[in-house]
C-alpha positions as CSV (number, residue, x, y, z in Angstrom):
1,X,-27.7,51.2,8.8
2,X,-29.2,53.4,11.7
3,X,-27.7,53.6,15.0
4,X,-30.0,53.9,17.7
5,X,-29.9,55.1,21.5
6,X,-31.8,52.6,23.5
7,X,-32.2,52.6,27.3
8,X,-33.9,49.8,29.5
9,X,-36.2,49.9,32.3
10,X,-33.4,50.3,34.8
11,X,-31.4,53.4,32.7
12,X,-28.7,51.4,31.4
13,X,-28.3,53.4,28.2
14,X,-27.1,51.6,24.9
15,X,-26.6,51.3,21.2
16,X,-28.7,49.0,18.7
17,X,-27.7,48.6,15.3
18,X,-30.9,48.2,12.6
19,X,-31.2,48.1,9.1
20,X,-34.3,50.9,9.7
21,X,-37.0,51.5,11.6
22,X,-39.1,48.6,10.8
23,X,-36.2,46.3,11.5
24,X,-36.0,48.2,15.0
25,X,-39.7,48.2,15.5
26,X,-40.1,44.2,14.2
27,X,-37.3,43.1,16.8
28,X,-38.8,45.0,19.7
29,X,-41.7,43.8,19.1
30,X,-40.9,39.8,18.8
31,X,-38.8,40.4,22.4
32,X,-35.2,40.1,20.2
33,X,-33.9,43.3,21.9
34,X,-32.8,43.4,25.1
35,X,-30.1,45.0,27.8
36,X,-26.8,43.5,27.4
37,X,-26.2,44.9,31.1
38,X,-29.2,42.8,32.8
39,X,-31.1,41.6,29.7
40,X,-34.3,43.4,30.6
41,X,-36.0,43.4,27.4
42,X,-38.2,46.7,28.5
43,X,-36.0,49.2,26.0
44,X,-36.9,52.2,24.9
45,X,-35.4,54.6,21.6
46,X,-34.0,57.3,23.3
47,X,-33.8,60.7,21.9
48,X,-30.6,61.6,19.2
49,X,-29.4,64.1,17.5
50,X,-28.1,63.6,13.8
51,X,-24.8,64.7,13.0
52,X,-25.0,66.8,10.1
53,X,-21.7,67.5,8.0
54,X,-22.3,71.1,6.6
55,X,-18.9,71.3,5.4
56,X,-16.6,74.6,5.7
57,X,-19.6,76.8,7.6
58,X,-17.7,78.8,10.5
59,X,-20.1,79.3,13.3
60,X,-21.2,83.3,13.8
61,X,-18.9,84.9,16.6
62,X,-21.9,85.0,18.6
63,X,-22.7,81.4,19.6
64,X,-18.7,80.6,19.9
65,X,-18.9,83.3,22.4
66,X,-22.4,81.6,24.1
67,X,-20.5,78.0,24.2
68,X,-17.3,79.7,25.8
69,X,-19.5,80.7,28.3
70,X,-21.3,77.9,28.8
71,X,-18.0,75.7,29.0
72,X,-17.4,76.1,32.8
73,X,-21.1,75.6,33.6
74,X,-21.1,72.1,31.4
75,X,-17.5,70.9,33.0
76,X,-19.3,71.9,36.4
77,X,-22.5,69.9,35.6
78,X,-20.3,66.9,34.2
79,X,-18.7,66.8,37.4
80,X,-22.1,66.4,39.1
81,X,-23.6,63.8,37.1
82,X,-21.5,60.7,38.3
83,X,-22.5,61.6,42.2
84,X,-25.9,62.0,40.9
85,X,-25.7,58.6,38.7
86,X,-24.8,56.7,42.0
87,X,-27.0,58.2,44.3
88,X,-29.5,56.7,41.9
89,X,-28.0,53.8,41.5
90,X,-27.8,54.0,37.6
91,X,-24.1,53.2,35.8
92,X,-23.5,56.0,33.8
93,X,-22.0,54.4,29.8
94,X,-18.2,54.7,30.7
95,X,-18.8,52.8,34.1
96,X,-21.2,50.3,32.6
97,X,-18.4,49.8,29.3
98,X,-15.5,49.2,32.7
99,X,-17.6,46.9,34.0
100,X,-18.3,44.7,30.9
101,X,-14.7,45.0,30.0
102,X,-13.3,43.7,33.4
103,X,-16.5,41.0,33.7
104,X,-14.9,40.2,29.4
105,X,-11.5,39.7,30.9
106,X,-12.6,37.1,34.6
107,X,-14.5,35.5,31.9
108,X,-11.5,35.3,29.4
109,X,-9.3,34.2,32.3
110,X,-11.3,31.8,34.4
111,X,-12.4,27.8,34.2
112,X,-16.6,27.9,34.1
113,X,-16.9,24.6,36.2
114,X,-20.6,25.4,36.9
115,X,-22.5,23.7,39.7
116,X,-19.4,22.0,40.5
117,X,-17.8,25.5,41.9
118,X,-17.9,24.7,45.6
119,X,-16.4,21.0,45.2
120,X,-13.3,22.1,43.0
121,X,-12.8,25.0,45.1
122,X,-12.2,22.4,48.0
123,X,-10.3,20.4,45.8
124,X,-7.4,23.0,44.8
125,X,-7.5,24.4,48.8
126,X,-6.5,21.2,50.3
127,X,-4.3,20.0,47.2
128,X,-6.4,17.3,45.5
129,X,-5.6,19.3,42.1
130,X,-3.8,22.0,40.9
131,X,-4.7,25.7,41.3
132,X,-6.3,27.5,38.6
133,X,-8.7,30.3,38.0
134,X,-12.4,29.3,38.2
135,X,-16.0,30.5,38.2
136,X,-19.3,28.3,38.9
137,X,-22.7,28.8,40.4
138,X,-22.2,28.2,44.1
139,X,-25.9,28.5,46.6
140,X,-25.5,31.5,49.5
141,X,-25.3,28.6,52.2
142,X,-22.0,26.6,49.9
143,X,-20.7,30.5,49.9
144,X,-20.4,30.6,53.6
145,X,-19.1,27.0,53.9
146,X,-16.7,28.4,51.8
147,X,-15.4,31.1,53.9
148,X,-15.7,29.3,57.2
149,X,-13.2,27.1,55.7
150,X,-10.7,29.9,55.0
151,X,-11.5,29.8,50.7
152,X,-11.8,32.9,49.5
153,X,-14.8,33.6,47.1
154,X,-16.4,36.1,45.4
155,X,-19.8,36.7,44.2
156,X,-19.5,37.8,40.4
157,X,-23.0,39.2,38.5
158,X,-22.6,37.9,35.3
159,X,-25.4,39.5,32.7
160,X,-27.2,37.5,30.2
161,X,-25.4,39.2,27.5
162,X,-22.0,37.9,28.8
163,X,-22.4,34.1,28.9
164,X,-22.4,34.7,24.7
165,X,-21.0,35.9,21.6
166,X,-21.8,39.5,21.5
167,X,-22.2,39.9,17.6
């Protein structure tokens, strides 16, 4: 199995699971992979480093001296790397895995009533059925009817990858 870093046109970053290179090459190629944050299928192999286990090797006393130093200075560039992440407008992986969960749990939680959204949301506001947790495809101008009326809505970007069994 080989575990790649992959990373779409719009720097979400992400993990593929292959058999091997070919496997990885032959799905790119016939447009199988894609983004599961906004199904771009523009992806890239991202650099990695292997994990080697060398097993009972103590490190000289020099470099754990150079990565004590360098400590501060990473925590301190850390630090940076969310402001900078927004400022681009690029998720970094722990924001885009918060937003998949909580998207995983409205999905979980809600009735999909589709193009219908609008016309049950009237329904359970004046009383013509009982309340419940929904989600539908609503147009901009059934939004603002929406509101006007005093029904609270909220737009919801749903990717590609969500409306589906991850495997």
């Amino acid at each position: 199995m080989k575990v790649l870093n992959l990373q779409c046109a719009h720097q979400h970053s992400f993990e593929g699971w292959f058999a091997s290179e070919d496997d990885f090459q032959s799905q790119l190629t016939r447009g199988l992979v894609e983004c599961p944050m906004c199904s771009d299928k523009a992806v890239q192999k991202m650099p990695s480093a292997p994990r080697l286990n060398l097993g009972g090797h103590a490190a000289p006393a020099a470099a754990s001296s150079t990565s004590s130093e360098a400590a501060p200075g990473a925590a301190a560039s850390t630090a940076v790397a969310p402001a900078q992440a927004d400022a681009s407008n690029v998720m970094n992986p722990a924001a885009q895995s918060a937003f998949l969960k909580a998207l995983r749990q409205v999905m979980a939680n809600t009735e999909d009533v589709g193009n219908r959204f609008a016309e049950e949301a009237r329904r359970m506001h004046y009383g013509d059925t009982e309340a419940r947790n929904i989600r539908g495809q609503a147009s901009m101008k059934e939004t603002v009817e929406l509101l006007e009326e005093g029904i609270e809505v909220m737009p919801l970007p749903l990717p590609a990858a969500l409306k589906e069994t991850l495997q």
